[in-house]
Backbone atoms as SQL, in Angstrom:
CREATE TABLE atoms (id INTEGER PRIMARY KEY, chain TEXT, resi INTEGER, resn TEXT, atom TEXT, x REAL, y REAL, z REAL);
INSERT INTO atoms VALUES
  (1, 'A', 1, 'UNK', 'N', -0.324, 18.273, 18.931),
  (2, 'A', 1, 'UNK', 'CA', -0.539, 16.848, 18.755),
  (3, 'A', 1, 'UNK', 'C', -1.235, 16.560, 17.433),
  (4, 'A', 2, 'UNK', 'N', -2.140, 17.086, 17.055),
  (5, 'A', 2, 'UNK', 'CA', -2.556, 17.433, 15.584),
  (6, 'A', 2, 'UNK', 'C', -2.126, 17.112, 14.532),
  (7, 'A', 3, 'UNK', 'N', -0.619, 18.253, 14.929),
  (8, 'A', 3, 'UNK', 'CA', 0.170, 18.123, 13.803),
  (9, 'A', 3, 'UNK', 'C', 0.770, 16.978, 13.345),
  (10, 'A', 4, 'UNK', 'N', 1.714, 16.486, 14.570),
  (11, 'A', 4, 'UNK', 'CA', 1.882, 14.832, 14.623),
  (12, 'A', 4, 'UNK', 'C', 0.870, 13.913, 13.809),
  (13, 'A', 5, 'UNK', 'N', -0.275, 13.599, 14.388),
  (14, 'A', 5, 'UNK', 'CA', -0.740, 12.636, 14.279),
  (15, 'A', 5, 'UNK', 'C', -0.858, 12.747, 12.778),
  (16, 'A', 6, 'UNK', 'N', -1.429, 13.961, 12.042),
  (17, 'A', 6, 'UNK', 'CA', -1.727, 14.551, 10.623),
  (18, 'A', 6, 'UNK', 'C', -0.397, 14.388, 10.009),
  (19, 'A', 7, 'UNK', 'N', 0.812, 14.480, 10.311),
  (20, 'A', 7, 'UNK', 'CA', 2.237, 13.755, 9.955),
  (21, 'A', 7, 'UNK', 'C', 2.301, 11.993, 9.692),
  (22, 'A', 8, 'UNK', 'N', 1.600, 11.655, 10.536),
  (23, 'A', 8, 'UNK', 'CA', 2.009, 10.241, 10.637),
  (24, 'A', 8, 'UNK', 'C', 0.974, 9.568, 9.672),
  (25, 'A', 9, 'UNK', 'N', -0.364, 9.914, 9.914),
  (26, 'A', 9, 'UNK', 'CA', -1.413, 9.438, 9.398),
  (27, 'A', 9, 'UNK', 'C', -1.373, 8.570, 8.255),
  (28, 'A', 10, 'UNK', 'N', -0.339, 9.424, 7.120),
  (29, 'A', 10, 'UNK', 'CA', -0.566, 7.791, 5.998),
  (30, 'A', 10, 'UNK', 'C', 0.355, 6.449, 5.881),
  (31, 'A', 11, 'UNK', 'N', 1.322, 7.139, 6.997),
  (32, 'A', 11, 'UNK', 'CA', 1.826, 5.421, 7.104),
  (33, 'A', 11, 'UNK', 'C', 1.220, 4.652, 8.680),
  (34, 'A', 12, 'UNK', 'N', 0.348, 4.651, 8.858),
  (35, 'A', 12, 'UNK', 'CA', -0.028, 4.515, 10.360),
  (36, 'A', 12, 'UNK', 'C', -0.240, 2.788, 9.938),
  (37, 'A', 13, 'UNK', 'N', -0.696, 2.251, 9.157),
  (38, 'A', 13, 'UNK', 'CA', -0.323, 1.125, 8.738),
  (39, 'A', 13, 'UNK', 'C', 1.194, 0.314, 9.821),
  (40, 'A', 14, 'UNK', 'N', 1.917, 0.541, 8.750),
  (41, 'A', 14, 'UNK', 'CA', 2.958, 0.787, 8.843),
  (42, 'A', 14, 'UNK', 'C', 3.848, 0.953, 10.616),
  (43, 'A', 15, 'UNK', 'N', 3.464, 2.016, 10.812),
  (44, 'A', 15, 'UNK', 'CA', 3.724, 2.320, 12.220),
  (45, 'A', 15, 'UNK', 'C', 3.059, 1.755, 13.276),
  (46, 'A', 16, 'UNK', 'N', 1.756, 0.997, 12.873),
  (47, 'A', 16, 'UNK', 'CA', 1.730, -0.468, 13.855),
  (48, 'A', 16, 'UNK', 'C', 1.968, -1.399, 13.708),
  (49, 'A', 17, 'UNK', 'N', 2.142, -1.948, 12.425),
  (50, 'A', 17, 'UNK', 'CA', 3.283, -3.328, 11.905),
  (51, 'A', 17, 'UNK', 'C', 4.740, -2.849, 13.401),
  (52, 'A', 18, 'UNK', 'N', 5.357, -1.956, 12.702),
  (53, 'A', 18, 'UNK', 'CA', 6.493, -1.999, 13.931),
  (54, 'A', 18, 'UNK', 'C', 6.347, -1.729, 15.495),
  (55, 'A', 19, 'UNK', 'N', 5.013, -1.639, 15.629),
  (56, 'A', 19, 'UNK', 'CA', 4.827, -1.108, 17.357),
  (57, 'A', 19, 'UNK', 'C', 4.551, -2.836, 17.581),
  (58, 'A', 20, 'UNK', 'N', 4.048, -3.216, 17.037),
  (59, 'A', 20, 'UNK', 'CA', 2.933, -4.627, 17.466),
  (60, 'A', 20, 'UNK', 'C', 4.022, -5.669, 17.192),
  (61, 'A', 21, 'UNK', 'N', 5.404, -5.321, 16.298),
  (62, 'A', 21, 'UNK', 'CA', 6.644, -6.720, 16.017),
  (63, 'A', 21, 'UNK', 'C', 7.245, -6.198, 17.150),
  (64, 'A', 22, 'UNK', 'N', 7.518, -4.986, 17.568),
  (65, 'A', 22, 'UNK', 'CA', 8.138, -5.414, 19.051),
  (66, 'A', 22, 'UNK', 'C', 7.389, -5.671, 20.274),
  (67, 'A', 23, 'UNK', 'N', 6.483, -5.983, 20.148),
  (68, 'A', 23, 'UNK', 'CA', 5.381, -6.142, 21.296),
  (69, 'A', 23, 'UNK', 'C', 5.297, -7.792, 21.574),
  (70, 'A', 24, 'UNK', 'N', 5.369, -8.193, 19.934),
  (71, 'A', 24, 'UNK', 'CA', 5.237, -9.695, 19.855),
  (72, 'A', 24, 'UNK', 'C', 6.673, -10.192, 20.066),
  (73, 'A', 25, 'UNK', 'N', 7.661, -9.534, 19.748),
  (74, 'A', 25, 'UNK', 'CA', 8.678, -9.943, 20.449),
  (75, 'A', 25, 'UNK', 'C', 9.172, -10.091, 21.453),
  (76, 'A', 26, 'UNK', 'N', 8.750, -8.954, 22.660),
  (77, 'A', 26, 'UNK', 'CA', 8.511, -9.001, 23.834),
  (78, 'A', 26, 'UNK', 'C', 7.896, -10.276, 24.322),
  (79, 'A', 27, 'UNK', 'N', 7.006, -10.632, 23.785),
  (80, 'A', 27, 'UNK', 'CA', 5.753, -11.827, 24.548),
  (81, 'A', 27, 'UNK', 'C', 6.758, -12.834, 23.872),
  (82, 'A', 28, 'UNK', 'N', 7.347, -12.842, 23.050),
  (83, 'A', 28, 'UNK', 'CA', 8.065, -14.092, 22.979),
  (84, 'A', 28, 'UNK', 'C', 9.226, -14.396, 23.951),
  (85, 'A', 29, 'UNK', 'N', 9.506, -13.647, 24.459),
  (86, 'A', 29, 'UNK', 'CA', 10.507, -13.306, 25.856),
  (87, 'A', 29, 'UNK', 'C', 9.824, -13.818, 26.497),
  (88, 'A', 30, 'UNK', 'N', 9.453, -13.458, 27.045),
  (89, 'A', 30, 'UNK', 'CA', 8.448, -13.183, 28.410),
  (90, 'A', 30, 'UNK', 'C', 7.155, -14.394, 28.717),
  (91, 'A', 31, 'UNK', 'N', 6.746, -15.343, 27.528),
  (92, 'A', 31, 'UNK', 'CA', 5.738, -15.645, 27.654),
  (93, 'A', 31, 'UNK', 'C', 6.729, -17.407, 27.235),
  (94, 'A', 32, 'UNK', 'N', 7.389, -17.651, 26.922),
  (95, 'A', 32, 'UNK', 'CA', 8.155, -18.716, 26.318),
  (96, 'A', 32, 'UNK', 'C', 7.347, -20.069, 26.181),
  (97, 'A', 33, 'UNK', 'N', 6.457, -20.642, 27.249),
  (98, 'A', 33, 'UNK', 'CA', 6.083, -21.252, 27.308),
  (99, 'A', 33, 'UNK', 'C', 4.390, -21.327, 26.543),
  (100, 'A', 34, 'UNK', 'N', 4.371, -20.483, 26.449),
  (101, 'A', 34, 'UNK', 'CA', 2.938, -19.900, 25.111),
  (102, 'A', 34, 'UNK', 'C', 2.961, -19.754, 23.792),
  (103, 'A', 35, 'UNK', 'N', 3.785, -20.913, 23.014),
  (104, 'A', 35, 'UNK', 'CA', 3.709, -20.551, 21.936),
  (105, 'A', 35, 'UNK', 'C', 3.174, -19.980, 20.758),
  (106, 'A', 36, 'UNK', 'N', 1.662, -20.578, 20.882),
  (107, 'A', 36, 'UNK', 'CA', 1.290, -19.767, 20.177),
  (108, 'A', 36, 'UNK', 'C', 0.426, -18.584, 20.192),
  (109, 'A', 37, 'UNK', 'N', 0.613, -17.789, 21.292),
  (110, 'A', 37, 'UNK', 'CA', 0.164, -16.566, 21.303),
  (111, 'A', 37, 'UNK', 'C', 1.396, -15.390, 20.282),
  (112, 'A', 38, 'UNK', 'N', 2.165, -16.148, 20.123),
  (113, 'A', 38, 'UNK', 'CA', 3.146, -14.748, 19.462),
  (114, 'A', 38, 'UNK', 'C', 2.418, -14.794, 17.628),
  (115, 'A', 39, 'UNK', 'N', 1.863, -16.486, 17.500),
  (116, 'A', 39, 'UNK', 'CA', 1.554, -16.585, 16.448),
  (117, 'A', 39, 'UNK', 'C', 0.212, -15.685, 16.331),
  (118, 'A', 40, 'UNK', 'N', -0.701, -16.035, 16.835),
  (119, 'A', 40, 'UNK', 'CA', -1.890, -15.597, 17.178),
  (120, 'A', 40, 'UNK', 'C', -1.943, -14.046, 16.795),
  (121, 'A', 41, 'UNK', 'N', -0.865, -13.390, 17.631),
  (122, 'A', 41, 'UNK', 'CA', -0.661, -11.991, 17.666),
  (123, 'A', 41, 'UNK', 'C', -0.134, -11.331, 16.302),
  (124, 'A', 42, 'UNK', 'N', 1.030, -12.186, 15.944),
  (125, 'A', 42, 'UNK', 'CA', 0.749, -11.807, 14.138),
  (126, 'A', 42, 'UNK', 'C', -0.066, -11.827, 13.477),
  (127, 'A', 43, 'UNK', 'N', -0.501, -12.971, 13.352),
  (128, 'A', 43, 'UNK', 'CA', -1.774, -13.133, 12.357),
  (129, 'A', 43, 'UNK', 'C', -2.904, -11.494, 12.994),
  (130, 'A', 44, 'UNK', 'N', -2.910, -11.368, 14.109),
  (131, 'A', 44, 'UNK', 'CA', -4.140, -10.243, 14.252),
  (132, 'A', 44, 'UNK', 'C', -3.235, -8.966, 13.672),
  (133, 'A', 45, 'UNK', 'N', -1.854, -8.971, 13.947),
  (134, 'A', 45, 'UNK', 'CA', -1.290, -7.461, 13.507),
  (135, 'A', 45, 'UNK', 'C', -1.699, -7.283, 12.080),
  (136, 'A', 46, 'UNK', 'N', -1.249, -8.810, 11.299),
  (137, 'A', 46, 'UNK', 'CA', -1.431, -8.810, 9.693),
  (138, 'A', 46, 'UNK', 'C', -2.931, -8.389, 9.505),
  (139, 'A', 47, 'UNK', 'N', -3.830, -8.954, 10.154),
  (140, 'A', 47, 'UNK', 'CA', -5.175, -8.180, 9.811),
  (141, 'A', 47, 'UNK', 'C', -5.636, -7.003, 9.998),
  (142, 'A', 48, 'UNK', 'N', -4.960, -6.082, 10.992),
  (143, 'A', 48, 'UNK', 'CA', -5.017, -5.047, 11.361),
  (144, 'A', 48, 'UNK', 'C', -4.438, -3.806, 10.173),
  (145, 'A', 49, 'UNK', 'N', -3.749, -4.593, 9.989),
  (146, 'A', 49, 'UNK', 'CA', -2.828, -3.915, 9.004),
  (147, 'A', 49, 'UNK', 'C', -3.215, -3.752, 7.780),
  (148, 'A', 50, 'UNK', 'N', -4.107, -4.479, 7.409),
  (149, 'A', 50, 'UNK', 'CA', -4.840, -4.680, 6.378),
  (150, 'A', 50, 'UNK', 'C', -5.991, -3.761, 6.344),
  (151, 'A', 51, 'UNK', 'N', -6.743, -3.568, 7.871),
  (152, 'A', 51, 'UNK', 'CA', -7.923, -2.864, 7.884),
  (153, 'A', 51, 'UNK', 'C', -7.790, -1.369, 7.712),
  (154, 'A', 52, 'UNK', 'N', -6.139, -1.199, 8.509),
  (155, 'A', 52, 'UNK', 'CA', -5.534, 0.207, 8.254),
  (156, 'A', 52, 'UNK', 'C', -5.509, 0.537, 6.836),
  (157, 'A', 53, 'UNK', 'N', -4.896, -0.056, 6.271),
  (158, 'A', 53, 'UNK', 'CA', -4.309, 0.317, 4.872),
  (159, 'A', 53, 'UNK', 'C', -5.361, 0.347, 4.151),
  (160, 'A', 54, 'UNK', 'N', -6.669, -0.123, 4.048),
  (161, 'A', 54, 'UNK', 'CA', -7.584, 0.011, 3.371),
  (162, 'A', 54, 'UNK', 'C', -8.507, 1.745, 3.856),
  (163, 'A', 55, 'UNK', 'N', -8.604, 1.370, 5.286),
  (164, 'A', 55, 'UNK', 'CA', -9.112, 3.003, 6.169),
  (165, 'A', 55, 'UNK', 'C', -8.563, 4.214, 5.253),
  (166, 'A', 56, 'UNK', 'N', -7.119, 3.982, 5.737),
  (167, 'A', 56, 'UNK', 'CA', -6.401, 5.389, 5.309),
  (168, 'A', 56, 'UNK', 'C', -6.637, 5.416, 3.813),
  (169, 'A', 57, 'UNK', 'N', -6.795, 4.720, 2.816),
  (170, 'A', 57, 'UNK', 'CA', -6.478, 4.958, 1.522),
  (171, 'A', 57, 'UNK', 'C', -7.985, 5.785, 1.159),
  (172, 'A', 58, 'UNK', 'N', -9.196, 4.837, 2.242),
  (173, 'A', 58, 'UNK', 'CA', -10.015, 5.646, 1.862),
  (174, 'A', 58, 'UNK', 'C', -10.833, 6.917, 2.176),
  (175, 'A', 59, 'UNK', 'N', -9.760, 6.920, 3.547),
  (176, 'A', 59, 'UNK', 'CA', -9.851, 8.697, 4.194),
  (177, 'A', 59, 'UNK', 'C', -8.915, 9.713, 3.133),
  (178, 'A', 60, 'UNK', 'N', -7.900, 9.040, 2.946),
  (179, 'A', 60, 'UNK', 'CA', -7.007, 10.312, 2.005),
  (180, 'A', 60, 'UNK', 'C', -7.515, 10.537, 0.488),
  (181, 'A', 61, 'UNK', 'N', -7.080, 9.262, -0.124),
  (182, 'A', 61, 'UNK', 'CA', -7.183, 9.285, -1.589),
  (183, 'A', 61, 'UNK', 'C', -8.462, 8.918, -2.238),
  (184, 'A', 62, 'UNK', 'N', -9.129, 7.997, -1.690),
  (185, 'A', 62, 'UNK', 'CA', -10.706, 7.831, -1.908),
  (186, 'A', 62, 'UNK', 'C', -11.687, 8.100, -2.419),
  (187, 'A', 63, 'UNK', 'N', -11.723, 9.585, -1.630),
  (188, 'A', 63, 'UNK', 'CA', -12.152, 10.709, -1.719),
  (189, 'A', 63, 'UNK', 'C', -12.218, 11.914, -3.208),
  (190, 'A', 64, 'UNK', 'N', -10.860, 11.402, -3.001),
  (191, 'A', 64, 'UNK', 'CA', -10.401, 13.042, -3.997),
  (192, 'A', 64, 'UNK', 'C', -9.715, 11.932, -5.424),
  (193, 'A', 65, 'UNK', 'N', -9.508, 10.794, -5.719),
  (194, 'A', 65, 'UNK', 'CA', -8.893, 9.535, -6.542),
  (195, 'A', 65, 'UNK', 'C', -7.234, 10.817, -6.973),
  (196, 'A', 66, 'UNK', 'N', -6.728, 11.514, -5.974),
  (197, 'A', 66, 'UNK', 'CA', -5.322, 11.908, -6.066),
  (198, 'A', 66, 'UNK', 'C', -4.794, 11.152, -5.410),
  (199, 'A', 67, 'UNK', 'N', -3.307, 10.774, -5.561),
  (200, 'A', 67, 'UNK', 'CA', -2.532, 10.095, -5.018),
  (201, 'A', 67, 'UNK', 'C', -2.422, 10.953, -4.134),
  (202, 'A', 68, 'UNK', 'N', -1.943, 10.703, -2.629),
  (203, 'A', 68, 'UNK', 'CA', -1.494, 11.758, -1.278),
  (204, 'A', 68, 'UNK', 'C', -0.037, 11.527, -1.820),
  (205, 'A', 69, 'UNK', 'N', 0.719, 12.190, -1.178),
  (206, 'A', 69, 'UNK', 'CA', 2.246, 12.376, -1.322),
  (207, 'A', 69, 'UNK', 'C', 2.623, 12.370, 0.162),
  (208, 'A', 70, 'UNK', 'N', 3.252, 11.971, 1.084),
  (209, 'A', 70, 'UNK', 'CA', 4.067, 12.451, 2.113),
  (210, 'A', 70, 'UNK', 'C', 5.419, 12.354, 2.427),
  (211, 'A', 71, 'UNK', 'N', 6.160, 13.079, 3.018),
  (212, 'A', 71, 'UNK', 'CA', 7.476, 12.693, 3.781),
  (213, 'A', 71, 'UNK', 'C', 8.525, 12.891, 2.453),
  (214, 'A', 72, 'UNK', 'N', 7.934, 14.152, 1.744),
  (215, 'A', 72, 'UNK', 'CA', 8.820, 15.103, 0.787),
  (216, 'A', 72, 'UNK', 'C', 8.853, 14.186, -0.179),
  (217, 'A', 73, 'UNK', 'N', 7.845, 13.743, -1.008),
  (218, 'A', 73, 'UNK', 'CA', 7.683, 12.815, -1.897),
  (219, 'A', 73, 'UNK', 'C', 7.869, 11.463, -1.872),
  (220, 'A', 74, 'UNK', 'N', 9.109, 11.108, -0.648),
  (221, 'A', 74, 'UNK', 'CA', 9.072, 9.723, -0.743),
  (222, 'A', 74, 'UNK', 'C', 7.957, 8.911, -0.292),
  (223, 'A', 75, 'UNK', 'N', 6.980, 9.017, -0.106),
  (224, 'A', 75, 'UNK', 'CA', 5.942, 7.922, 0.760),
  (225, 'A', 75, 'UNK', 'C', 4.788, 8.580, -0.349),
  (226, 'A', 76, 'UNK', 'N', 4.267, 7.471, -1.840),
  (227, 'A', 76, 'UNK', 'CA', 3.131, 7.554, -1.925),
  (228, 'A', 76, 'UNK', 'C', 2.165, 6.959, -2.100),
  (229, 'A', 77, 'UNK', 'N', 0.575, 7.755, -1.903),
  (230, 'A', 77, 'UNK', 'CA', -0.343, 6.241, -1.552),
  (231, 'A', 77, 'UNK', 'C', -1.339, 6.828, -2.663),
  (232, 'A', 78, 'UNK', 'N', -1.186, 5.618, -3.462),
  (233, 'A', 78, 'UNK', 'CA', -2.568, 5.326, -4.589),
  (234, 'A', 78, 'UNK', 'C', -2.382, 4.217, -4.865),
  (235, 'A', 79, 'UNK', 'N', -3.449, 3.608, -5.422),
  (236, 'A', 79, 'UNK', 'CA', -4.180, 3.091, -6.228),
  (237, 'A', 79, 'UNK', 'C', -2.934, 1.571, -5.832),
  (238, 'A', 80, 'UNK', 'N', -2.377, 1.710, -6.766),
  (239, 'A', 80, 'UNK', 'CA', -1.238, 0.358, -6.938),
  (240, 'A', 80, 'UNK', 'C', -0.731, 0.301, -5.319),
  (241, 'A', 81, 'UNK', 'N', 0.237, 1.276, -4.971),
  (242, 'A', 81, 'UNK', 'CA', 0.357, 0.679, -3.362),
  (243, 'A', 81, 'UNK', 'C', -0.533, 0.091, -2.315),
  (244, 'A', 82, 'UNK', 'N', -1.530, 0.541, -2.481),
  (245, 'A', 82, 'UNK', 'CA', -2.183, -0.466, -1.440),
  (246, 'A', 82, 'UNK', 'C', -2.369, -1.551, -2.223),
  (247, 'A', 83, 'UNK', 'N', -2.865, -1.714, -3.234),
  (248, 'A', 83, 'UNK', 'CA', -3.119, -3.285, -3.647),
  (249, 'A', 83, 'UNK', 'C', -1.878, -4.081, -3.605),
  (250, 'A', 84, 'UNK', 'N', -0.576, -3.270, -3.505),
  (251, 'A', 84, 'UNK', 'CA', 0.792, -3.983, -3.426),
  (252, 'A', 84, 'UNK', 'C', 0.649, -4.216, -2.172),
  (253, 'A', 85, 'UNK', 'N', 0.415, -3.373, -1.409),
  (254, 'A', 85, 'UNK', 'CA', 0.525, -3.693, -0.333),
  (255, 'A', 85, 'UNK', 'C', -0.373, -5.248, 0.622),
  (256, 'A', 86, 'UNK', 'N', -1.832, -4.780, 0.348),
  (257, 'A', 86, 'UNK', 'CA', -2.845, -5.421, 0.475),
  (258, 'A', 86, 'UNK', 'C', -2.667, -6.457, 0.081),
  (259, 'A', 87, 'UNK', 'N', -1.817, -6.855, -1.235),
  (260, 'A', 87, 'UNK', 'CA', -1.456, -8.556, -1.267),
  (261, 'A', 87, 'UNK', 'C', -0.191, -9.192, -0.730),
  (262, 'A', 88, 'UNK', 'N', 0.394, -8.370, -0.532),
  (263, 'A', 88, 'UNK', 'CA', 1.800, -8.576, 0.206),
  (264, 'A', 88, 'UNK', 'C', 1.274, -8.607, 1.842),
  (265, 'A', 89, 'UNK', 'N', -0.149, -8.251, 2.396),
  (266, 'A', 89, 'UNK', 'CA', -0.188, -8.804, 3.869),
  (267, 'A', 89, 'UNK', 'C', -1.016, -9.750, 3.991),
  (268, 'A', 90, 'UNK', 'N', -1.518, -9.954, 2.659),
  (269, 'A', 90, 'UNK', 'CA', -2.381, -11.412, 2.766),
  (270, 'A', 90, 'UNK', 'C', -1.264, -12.503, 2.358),
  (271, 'A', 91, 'UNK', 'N', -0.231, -12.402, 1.511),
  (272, 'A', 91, 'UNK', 'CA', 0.690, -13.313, 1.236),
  (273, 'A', 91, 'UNK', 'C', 1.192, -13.856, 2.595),
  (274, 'A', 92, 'UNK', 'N', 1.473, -12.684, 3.484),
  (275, 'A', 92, 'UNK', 'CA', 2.105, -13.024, 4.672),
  (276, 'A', 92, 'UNK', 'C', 1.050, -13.793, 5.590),
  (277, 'A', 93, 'UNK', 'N', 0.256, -13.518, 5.683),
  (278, 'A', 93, 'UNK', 'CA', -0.817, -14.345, 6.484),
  (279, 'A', 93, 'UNK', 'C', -1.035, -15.700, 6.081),
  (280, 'A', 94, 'UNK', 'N', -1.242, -16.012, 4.835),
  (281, 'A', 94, 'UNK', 'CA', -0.870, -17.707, 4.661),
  (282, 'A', 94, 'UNK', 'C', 0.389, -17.919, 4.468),
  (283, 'A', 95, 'UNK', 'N', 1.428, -17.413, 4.764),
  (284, 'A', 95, 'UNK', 'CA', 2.807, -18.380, 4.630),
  (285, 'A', 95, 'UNK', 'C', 2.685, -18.137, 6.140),
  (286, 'A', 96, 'UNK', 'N', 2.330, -17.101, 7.126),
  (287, 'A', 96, 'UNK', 'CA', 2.347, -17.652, 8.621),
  (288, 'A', 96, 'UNK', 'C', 1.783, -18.925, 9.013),
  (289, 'A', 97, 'UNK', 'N', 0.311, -19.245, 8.254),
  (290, 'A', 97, 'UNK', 'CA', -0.401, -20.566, 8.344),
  (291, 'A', 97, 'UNK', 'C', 0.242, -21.485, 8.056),
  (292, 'A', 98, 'UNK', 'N', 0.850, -21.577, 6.978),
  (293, 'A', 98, 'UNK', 'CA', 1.427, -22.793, 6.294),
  (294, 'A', 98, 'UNK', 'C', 3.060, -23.469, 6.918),
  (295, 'A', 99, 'UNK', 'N', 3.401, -22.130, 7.557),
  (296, 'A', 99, 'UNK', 'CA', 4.475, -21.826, 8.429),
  (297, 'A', 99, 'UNK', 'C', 4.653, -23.015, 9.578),
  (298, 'A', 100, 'UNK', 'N', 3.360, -22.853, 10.398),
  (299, 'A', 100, 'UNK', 'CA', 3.105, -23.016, 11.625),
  (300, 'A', 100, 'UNK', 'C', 3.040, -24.478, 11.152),
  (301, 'A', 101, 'UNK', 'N', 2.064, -24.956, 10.194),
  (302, 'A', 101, 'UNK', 'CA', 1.829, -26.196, 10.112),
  (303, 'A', 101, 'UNK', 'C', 3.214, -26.947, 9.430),
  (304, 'A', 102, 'UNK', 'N', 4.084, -26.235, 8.798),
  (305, 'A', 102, 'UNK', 'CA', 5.066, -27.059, 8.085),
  (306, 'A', 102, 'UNK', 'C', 6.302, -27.315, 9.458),
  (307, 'A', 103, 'UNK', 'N', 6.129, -26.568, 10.701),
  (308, 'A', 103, 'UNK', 'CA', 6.828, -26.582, 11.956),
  (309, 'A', 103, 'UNK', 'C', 6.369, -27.805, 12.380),
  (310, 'A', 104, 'UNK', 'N', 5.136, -27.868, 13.099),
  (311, 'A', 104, 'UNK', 'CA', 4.347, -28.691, 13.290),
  (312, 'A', 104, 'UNK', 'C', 4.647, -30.541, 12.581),
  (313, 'A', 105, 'UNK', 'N', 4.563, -30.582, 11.441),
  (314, 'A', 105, 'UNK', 'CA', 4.645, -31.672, 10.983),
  (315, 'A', 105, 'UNK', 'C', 5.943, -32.336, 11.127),
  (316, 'A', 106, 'UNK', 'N', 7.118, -31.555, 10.781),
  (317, 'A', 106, 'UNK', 'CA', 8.305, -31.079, 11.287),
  (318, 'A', 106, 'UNK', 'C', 9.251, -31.616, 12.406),
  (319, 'A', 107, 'UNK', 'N', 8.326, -31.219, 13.776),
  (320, 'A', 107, 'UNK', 'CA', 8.581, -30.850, 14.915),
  (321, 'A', 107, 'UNK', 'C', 10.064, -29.815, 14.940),
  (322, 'A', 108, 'UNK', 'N', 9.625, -28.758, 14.350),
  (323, 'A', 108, 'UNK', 'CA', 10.643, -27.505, 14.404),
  (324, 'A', 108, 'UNK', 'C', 9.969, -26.561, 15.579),
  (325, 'A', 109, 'UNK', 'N', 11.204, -26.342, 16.303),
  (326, 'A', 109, 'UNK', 'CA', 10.764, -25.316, 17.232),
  (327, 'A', 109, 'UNK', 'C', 9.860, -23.736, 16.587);
């Protein structure tokens, strides 16, 4: 199990963005009449995601200021990717806000 988890570790980001979009998709099934809990639940994945990506960068690379490499070169994490990243999940977090309210004014489902 080790090994796994030590496999997965620098996109773990990542790998709860997609555990938590089908989760919220689920509750959008299932919950229909709750709208905005699916919203709710993004906005917390997007922050989560954020707290990850900052964690891991500063458990791996942090440390040692080497870029990590994984998944046979294609996956790497320094310096510029997370800040790409890191503004690309705050971008998403106010266009969810602005989202909700431009529905809202709207009346878009």
């Amino acid at each position: 199990m080790s090994a796994f988890l030590s496999y997965v570790f620098p996109a773990s980001a990542e790998c709860f963005v997609l555990v938590a979009s089908c989760v919220i998709l689920m509750a959008g099934v299932f919950f229909p009449k709750r709208e905005s809990l699916c919203y709710y639940l993004t906005q917390f994945t997007v922050l989560v995601a954020m707290v990850l990506t900052v964690w891991v960068f500063a458990k791996s690379v942090g440390a040692q200021g080497q870029p990590l490499y994984a998944y046979s070169q294609g996956y790497i994490l320094d310096r510029l990717a997370v800040a790409l990243k890191l503004l690309t999940l705050l971008c998403s977090f106010f266009t969810f806000i602005y989202a909700r309210s431009y529905n809202r004014v709207f009346n878009l489902p």
